[in-house]
C-alpha positions, 0 to 999 in steps of 0.5 A: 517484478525484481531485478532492480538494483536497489539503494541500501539506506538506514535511517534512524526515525519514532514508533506506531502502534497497531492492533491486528486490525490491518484489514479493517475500516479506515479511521475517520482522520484526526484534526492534527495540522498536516505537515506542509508539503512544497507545491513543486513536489505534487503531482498534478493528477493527484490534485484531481483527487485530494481536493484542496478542502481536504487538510491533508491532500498536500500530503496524500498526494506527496506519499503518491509520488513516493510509494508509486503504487497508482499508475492510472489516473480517474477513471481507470482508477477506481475510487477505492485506491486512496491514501487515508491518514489516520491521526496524523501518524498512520498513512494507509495505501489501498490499492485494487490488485487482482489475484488473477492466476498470481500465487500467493507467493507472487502475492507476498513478493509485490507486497514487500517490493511496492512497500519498501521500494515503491512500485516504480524505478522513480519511487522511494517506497517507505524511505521516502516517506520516513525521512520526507513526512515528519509525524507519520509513524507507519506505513501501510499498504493494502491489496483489494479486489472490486467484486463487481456482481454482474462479472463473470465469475463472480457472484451475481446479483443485480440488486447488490453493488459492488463490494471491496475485498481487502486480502492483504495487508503490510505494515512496516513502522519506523521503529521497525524501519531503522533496524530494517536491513534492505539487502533480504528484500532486494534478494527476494524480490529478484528471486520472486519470492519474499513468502518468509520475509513477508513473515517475519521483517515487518510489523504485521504481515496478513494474506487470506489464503482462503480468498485467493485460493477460492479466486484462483478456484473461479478463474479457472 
């Protein structure tokens, strides 16, 4: 996790607006015109998932190469780990992270790190996005767990399919982002832990402790 040197930037970019609805269902996306991406900046493996009949998939696949957060490709990669954009102005990253043995602190650093940074040394993370993609307001990325009932460990029942659990959610604006001093991220990720940012420097910040803890309770 941390350790890596990171660039200090600032930009000066517009504003979303969200309610305390982070974890809830994704929005079926509005009939805006998506911004044209170049063809050279997409990733193949993207194309595999954002077909082209989807007026955003140039788009979702460019925040792809920006945030880094997916490192397999189908069907490693589960359907739900998707970006979703939500009116043209909210791009949402869902991505299936299991709580395992983490803390919740270890929980809270991913977070910070993977939003503002990217996941990977050739990622951007939000910054990328801002100054990329005009029109999107804000970034949000979403930690999920596939509760799979036939696993060990986990309720079983046969008749019932699998379900997604989200149990995290971090949301950072541009608004927000031009005031966003990198320097505390930097040094929480590298001490491995970002539990007070995780708090206070975004524009919402959610964990359910209850879900991780009663997860943590079933692995042991």
């Amino acid at each position: 996790m941390g350790g890596r040197s990171r660039p200090r930037w600032a930009i000066s970019l517009g504003l979303g607006v969200l309610g305390l609805s982070l974890l809830a269902g994704v929005a079926a996306p509005a009939a805006a015109a998506p911004p044209k991406v170049r063809a050279d900046a997409i990733r193949p493996r993207a194309a595999q998932i954002y077909p082209d009949s989807d007026p955003w998939a140039g788009v979702k696949r460019r925040v792809e190469v920006l945030m880094g957060v997916y490192l397999v490709d189908p069907p490693r990669r589960h359907a739900s780990e998707r970006v979703h954009i939500t009116k043209g102005k909210r791009v949402r990253l869902d991505l299936w992270v299991p709580v395992a043995r983490l803390s919740d602190a270890e929980l809270k650093t991913r977070a910070v790190e993977w939003l503002v940074f990217g996941r990977t040394r050739f990622a951007t993370g939000v910054r990328g996005i801002f100054s990329e993609i005009n029109g999107i307001d804000e970034v949000v990325l979403v930690f999920h767990e596939v509760i799979r009932p036939d696993n060990k460990g986990r309720r079983r029942n046969a008749a019932k399919a699998e379900q997604i659990k989200r149990y995290l959610a971090i949301r950072l604006s541009r608004a927000k982002f031009i005031r966003f001093n990198p320097a505390p991220a930097e040094g929480c990720v590298a001490r491995g832990d970002c539990s007070a940012l995780f708090r206070s420097a975004f524009d919402e910040a959610r964990l359910d402790r209850k879900y991780t803890a009663a997860r943590r309770a079933e692995d042991e």
